[in-house]
Structures are given as structure tokens and as C-alpha cells.
SEMAR-232202 format. One record per residue: x, y, z of N, C-alpha, C, O in turn; residue in three letters. Coordinates in steps of 0.02 Angstrom, whole numbers, plus 50000, padded with zeros to 5 digits. Layout:
BEGIN
XYZXYZXYZXYZALA...
END
This chain:
BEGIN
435554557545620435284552245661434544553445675434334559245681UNK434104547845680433454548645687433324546545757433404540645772UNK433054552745818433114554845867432354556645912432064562145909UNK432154551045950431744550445976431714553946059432104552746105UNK431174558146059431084564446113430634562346161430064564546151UNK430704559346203429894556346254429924560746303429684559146357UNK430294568446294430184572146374430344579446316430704583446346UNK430174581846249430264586246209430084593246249430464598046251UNK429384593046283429064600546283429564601846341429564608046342UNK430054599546396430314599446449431164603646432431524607246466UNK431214601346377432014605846360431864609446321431464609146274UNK432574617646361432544623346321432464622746243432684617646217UNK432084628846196432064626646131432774628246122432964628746064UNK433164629146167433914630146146434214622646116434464620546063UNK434044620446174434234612146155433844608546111434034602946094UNK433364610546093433144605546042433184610545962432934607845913UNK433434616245956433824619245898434304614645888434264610745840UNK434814614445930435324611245942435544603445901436014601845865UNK434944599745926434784594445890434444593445820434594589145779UNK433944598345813433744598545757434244603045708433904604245658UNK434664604945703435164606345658435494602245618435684603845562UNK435584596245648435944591745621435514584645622435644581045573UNK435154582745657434664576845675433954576345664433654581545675UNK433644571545647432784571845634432634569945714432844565045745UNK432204575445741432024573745795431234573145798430854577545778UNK431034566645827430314566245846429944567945891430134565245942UNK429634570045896429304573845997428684567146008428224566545967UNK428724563946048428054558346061427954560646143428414562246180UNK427434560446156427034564746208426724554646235426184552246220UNK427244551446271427014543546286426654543946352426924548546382UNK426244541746383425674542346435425874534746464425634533646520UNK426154530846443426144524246490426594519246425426764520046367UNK426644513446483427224509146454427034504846386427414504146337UNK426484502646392426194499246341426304503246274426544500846222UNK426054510746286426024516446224426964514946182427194513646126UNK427134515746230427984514746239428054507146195428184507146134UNK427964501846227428074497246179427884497946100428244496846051UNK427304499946104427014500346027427324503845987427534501945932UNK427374510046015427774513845962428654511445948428844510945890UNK429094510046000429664506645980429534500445946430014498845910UNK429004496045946428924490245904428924491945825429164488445781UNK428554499045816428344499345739428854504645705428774506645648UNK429484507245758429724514645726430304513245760430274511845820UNK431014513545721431644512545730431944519245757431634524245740UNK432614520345804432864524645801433614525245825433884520645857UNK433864529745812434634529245847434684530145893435014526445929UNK434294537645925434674542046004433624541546010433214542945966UNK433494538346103433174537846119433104543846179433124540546231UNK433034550146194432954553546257432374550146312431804551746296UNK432394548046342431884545846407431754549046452432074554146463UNK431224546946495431124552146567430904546546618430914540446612UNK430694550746674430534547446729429934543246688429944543046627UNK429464540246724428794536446732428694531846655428134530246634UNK429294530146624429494525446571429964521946600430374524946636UNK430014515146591430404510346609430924507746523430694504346478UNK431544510246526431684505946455431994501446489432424502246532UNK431694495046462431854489046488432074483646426432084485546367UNK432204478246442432384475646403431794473546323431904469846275UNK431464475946332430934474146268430864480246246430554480946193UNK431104485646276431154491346221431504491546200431474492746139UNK432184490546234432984488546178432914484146126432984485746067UNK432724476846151432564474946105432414475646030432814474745984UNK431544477946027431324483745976431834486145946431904484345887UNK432384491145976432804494745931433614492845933434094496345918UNK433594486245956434414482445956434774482645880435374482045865UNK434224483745840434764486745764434944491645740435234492545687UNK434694497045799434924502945754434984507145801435274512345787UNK434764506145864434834510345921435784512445941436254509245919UNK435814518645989436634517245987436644522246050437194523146075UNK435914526446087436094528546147435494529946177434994530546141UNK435434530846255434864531746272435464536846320436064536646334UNK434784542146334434824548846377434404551946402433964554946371UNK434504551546492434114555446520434504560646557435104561946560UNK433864563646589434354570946600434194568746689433804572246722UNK434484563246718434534560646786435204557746798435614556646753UNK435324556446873435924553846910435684548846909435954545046868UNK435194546146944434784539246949434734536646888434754539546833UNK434654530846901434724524646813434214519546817434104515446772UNK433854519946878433284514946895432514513146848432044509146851UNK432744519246801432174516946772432444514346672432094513646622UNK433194513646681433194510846640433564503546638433574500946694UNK433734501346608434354491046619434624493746585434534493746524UNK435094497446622435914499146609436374492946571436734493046522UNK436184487746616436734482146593436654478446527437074476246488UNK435904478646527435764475046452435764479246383435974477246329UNK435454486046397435924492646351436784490946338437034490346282UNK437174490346403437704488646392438004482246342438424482546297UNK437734478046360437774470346329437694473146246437954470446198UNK437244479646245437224476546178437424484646135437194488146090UNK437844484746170438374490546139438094498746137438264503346100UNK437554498346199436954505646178437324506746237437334502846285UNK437714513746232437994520446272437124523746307436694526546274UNK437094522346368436794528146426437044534346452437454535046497UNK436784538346422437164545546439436624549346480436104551946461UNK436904548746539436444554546599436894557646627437444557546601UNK436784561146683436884567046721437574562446777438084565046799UNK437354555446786437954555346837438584556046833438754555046775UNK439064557346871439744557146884439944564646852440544566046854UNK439464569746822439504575046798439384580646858438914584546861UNK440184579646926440094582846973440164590646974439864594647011UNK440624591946928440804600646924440154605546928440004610046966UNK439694601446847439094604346841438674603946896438534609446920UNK438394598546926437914595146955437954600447041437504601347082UNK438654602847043438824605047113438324613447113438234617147161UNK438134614047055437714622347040437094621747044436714626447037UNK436924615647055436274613347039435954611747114436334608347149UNK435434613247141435414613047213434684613347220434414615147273UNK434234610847147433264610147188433224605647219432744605947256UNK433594599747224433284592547279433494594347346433164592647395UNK434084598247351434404598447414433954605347443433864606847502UNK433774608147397433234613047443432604611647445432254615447479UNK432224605247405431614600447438432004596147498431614593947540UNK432504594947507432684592447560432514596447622432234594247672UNK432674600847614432864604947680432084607547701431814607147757UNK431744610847625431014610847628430474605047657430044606947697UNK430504597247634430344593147688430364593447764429914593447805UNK431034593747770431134594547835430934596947881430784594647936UNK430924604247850430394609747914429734610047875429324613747902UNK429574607747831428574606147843428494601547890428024602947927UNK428824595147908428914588647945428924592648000428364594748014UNK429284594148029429484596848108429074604448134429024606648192UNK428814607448072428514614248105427594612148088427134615648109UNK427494605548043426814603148056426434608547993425844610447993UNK426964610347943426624616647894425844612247870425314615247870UNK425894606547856425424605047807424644605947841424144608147813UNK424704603747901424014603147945424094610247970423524611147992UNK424384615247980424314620547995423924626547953423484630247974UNK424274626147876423854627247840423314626647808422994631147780UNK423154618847813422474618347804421934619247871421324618847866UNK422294620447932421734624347978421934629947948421874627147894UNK422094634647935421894640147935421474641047870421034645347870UNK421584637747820421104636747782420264635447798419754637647773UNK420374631747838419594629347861419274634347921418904632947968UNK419584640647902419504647047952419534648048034419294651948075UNK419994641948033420274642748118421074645248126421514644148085UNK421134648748186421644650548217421924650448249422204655448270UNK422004644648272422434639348324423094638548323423264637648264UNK423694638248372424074638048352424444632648396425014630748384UNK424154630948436424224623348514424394619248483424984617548482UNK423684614648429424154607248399424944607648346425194603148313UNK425194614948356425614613348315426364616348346426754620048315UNK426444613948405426964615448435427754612048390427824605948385UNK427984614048378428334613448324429194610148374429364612548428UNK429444606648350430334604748361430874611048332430814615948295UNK431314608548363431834617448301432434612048275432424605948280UNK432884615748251433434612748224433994616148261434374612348291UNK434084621448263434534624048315434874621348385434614621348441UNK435524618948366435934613648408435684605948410435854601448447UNK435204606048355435114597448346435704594448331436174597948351UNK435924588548300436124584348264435884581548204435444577248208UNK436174583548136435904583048079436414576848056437024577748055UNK436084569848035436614566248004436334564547943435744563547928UNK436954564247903436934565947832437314556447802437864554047815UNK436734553547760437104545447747437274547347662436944546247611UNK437744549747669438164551447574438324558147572437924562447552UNK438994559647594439244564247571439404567847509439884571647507UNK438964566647447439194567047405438894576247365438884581447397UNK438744575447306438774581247295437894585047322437924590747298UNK437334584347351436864583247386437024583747446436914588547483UNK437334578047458437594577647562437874585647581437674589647623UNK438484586047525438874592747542438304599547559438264603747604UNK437994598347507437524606647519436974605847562436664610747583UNK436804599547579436424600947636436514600347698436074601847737UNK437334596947724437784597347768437844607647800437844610447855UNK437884609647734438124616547715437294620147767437274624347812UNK436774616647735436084621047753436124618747850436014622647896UNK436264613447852436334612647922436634616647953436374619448001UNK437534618647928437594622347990437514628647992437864632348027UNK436964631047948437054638447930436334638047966436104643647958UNK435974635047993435494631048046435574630148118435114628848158UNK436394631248137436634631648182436414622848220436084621548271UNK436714618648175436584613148176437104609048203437594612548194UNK437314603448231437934598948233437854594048174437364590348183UNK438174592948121438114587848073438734584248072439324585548084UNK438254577148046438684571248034438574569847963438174571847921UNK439184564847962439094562547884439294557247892439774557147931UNK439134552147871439584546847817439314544947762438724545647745UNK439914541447719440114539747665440394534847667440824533747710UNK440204529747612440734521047604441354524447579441854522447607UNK441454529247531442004531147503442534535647543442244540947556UNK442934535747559443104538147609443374547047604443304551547645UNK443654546947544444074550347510443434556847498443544562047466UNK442854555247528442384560147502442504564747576442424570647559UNK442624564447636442554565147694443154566447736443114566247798UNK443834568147695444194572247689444304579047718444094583047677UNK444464581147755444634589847743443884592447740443614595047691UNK443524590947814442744592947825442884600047835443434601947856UNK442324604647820442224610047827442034612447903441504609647918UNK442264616747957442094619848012441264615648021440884614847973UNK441164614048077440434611248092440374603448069439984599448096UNK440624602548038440364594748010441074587448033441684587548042UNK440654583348033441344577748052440964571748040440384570648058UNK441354568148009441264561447992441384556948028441914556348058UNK441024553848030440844548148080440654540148039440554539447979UNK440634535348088440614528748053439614527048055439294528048106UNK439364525348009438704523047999438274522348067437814526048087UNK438604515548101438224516048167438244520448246437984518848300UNK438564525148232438594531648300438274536048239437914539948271UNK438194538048160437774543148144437084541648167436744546248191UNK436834534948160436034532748158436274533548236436514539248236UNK436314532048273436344531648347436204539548394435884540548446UNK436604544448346436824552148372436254556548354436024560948390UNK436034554748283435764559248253434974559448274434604554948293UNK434794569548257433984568548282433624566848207433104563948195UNK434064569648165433874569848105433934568548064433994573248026UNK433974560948028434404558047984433984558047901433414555947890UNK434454560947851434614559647794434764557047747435384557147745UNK434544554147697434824549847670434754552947570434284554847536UNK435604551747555435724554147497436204551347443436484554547399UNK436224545047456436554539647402436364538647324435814539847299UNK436824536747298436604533947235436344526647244436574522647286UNK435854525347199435544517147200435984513047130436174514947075UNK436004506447172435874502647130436054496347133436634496847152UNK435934490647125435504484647144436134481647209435924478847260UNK436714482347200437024482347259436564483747349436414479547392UNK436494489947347436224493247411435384492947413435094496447453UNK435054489047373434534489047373434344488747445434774485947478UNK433684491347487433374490847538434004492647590433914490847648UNK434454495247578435104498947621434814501747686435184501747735UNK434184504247693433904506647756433424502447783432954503547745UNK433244498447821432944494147845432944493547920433294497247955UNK432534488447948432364487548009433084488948070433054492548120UNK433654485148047434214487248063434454491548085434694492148142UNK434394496748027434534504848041434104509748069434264515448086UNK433474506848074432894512948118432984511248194432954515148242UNK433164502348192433334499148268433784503048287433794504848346UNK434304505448238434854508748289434594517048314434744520348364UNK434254518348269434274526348272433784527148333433434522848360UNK433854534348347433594537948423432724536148412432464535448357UNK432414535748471431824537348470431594542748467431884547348496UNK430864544148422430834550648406431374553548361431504559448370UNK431654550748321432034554448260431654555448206431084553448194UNK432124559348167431684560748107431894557848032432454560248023UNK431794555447999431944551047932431814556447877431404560847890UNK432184556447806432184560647780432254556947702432854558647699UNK432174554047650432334551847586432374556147523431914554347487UNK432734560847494432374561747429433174559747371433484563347331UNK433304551147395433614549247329433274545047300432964547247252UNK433194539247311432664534647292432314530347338432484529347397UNK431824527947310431224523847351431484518047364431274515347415UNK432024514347324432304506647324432794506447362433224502047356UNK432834512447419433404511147456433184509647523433554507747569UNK432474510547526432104511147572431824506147584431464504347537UNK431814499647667431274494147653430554498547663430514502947706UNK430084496947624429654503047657429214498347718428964501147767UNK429164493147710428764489747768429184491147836428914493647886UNK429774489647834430044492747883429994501347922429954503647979UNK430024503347869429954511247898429074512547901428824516847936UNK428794509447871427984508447902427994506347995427724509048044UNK428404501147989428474497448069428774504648105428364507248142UNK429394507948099429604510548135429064518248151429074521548203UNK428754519148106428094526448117427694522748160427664524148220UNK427354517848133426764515348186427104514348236426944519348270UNK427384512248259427844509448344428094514548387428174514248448UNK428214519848344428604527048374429274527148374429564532148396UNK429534523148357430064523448351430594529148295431194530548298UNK430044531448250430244536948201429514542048231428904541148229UNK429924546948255429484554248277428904554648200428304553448203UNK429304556648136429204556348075429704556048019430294554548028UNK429434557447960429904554347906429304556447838428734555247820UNK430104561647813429784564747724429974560247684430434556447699UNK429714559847638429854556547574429714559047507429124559447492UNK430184561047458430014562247367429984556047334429714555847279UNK430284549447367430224544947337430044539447361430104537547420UNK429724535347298429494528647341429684519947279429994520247226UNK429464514947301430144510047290429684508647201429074507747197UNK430124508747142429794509447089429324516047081428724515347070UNK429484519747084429094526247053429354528547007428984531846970UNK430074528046987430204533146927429944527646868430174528746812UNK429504521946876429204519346803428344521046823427864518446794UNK428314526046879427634525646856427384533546819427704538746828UNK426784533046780426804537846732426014542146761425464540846738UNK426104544946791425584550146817425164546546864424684549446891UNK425354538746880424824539046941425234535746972425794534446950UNK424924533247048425294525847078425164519947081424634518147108UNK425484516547060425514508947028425384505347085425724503447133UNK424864505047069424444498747123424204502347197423984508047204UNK424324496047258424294500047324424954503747362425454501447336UNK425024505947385425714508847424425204508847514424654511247525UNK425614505747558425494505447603425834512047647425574513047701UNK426164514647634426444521447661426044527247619426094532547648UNK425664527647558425394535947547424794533047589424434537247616UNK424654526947598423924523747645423894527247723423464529147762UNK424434526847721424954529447812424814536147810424484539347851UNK425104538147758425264545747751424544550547715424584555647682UNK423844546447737423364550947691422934552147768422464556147771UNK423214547147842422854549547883423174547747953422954545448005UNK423954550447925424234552147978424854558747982425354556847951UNK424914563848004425104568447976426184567948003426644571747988UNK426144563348033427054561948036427324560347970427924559947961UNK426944559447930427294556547854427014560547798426464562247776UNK427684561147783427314567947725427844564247635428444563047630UNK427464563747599427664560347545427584565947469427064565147436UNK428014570247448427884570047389428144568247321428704565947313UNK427784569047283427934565447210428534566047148428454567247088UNK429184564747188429664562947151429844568847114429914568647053UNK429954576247161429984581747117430424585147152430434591347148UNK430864581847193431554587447219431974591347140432084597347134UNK432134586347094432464590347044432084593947001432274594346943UNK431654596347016431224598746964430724606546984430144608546993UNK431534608946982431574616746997431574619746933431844615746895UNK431424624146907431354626246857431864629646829431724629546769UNK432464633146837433114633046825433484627346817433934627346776UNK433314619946866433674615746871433584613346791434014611546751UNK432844614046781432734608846733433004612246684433484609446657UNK432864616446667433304620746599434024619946591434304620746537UNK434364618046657435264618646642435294611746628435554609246578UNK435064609146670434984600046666434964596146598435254591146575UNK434534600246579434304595446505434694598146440434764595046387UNK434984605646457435334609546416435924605246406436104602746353UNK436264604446476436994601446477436754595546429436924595246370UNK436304590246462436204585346426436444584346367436904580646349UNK436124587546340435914587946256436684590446237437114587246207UNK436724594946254437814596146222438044589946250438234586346204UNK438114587246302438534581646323438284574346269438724570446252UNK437784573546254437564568346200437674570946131437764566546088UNK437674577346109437884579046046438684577746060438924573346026UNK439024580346096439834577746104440024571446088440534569446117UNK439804568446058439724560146055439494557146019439594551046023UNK438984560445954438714559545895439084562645832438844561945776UNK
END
């Protein structure tokens, strides 16, 4: 099969032996979407690998609706590709989701989670850059703790669990819920499940760790910050499209959110090394220090990425 690589230098050369044993594989080094169209317009292929800050959308399928037969990324999230119209036209998406056994070993987002959290609440970012700028102050940065807070957790799932886990080893009270119920089961010492509106209501510190997709779009909104405590703290690193962000703009300026981290923001996994257009929250977040935003890199631990893309690549050869 002739086997197109748009994220090559990123997997072990284990995995791309792997492939090249049996498959012609191409390595294309794509910088933006347009580059992307061109080259699927003029060059056919079977197995497409993708990454973040590429959108395959329907005009790249297109392009290869005759000969194409899978696209694969090494993500849970699917937002940056049209699952359904791949589907329609008989092209298998093979990523990382529903691959819980593995995925449960895997733990860099849930420790940028937890890492957000206490830069947010202990004020790391402005702290270090005074001391950078050779002062030694330590007044503006009276810091919150976590110890006997309330940590609520929105998705119990394989994420929710381990950072449920970092809470109470935090000496934390955590909450969870989940739409699924069956996830929330047989809670572990410290944690208890609760219904949506007493978590936003209870919690100092709310979480959020769902899967997207066009169902739950904007799932956190004006609604849900209305319910939650004043002075709480907001937390995102699943996706940006779950988030209204004008809303959670309203709830920082008003006070109604103490603060609030973010890895993600709404359309970012199609953007390709910069940010697409204006964003009114990194605008928020470049000169106000309650909002701390970075760039879509909880999974992208450096172990993670090696097992991640490893499994990948056997789980898509299983299938060729």
C-alpha cells in the first residue's frame, strides 16, 4: 500500500520500520492546509497518517475517494477530521479512541492537568517572571491550596479517573460526573458521584474531561459558570469546542470565575503553528494573569508520544 506520513519525524523509527517492510511510505513535512490540498490533488494514496493543525475534510477525501481506504491519527479526539463523510465513503478512521486498556498507562494530559492547576492557583507564571526581572517579592502572590477543597471532575472517564486519583492523594474531596452511568460505579475511597448541577454548585475546582463531538458542542456555557461558586476555578484540557468561549470570557471579567487554564481552544487542532485569526481569550490572557492558556500540548509527553504512535501503527497494520 502506498502510505502517506504527515507527522513521520514524530514516530519511533520502530514504527515506521514496521511500515516500511511491507508498504511505500512517504514522509511530507505539510506547513498548512492549502500545502495539504495540493499535494492530495496531484498524488494518490491508500493509508493517510494525519496530525493535529491539518483539517482532513471533505476535499481532501475527496482528492483520494479512489483509492484511499484509511486515515490515522495517533488521537482520541476526531475534530480535526469528517469522520462521517470518510465514513459515507467506506474510509476506516483508526485513532486512539475506545483503546481504554492501553490509553489507562498513558497519563501526560492528566499531569498538564494537574500542572495547570497549581501554576493557576500558586500564580507560578508571574512569580517567575518577577524573579526573573531580579525582584524578590513574595506578597502579590499569596497563593489558594487544594487541601480539603472540592475537586469536581465533568467525565469520569479514563482522564477523569487519574486525576480524580491526583486529587485525593491532594487530600482533596472529589466529585465526578458522567452521562454514562456505568462509569461511576464502585467509586474508589474519597470520590462520589454526584449529578451535574450540585458538582458545578459544590465544587472549588471544576474540570472538565469529555470526549467532543458535535452532539455536546459548547456543553459549558453561560448556564454552567451561572451555576458554579464564585471565585471557582475552571480547568479544560479536552477540547476548545466544548467550551462557549465568549461565555467563559463573561464569567473572568465579572468575577465570577476566580480563574481558568486552558490547552485548548475552539478549532485549534486545524491550526498549523499559529492562531487562526483573533481569539478574544489569548487577548484576555496576554494581560491578565487569571487565565493561563497553553498550546494544545497535554498529550505530548515524550514517552506518551512514543507508545501512542507505536500502538498506532500495529493497530493500523492489524487491518492491512
Amino acid at each position: 500500500m502506498n502510505i502517506l506520513h504527515l507527522e513521520y519525524d514524530k514516530y519511533p523509527s520502530t514504527a515506521i520500520e514496521l511500515l516500511r517492510k511491507r508498504h511505500v511510505v512517504t514522509p511530507f513535512n505539510c506547513y498548512s492546509q492549502a500545502e495539504l490540498y495540493r499535494h492530495l490533488k496531484a498524488n494518490k494514496y491508500d493509508v493517510i497518517f494525519t496530525r493535529l493543525g491539518l483539517y482532513m475534510d471533505s476535499i481532501c477525501i475527496d482528492y483520494q475517494s479512489n483509492t484511499l481506504k484509511f486515515i490515522a491519527t495517533s488521537t482520541t479526539g476526531l475534530n480535526h477530521i469528517n469522520v462521517d463523510y470518510a465514513n459515507q465513503l467506506g474510509i476506516e478512521v483508526v485513532s486512539l479512541r475506545g483503546d481504554y486498556e492501553f490509553l489507562s498507562r498513558i497519563k501526560s494530559t492528566a499531569e498538564h492537568t494537574w500542572g495547570l492547576l497549581l501554576m493557576l492557583i500558586r500564580h507560578m507564571n508571574e512569580a517567575v517572571m518577577s524573579t526573573k526581572s531580579r525582584k524578590w517579592d513574595r506578597n502579590p502572590f499569596m497563593s489558594d491550596e487544594l487541601s480539603e477543597k472540592t475537586l469536581g471532575i465533568i467525565g469520569y472517564g479514563r482522564l477523569g479517573k487519574i486525576v480524580a486519583h491526583y486529587g485525593v492523594a491532594f487530600g482533596m474531596k472529589v466529585l465526578v460526573y458522567d452521562c454514562d452511568k456505568k462509569q461511576t460505579k464502585c467509586l474508589p475511597n474519597g470520590i462520589h458521584a454526584v449529578d451535574f448541577s450540585f458538582l458545578l454548585n459544590a465544587s472549588d475546582y471544576v474540570v472538565l474531561l469529555i470526549n467532543y463531538d458535535e452532539t455536546n458542542k459548547n456543553f459549558i456555557g453561560s448556564t454552567a459558570f451561572n451555576k458554579m461558586k464564585k471565585n471557582a476555578y475552571f480547568i479544560n484540557t479536552s477540547r476548545g469546542e466544548l467550551v462557549n468561549e465568549e461565555d467563559l470570557l463573561r464569567a473572568l471579567i465579572s468575577g465570577k470565575l476566580k480563574g481558568a487554564a486552558l490547552d485548548v481552544l475552539n478549532g485549534d487542532s486545524a491550526w498549523a503553528g499559529e492562531v487562526d485569526g483573533d481569539n478574544k481569550l489569548i487577548e484576555y490572557a496576554s494581560i491578565h494573569s487569571n487565565l493561563i492558556i497553553t498550546p494544545h500540548m497535554g498529550g505530548y509527553g515524550k514517552d506518551s508520544i512514543g507508545r501512542t504512535r507505536q500502538f498506532l501503527t500495529e493497530k493500523l497494520l492489524s487491518k492491512i
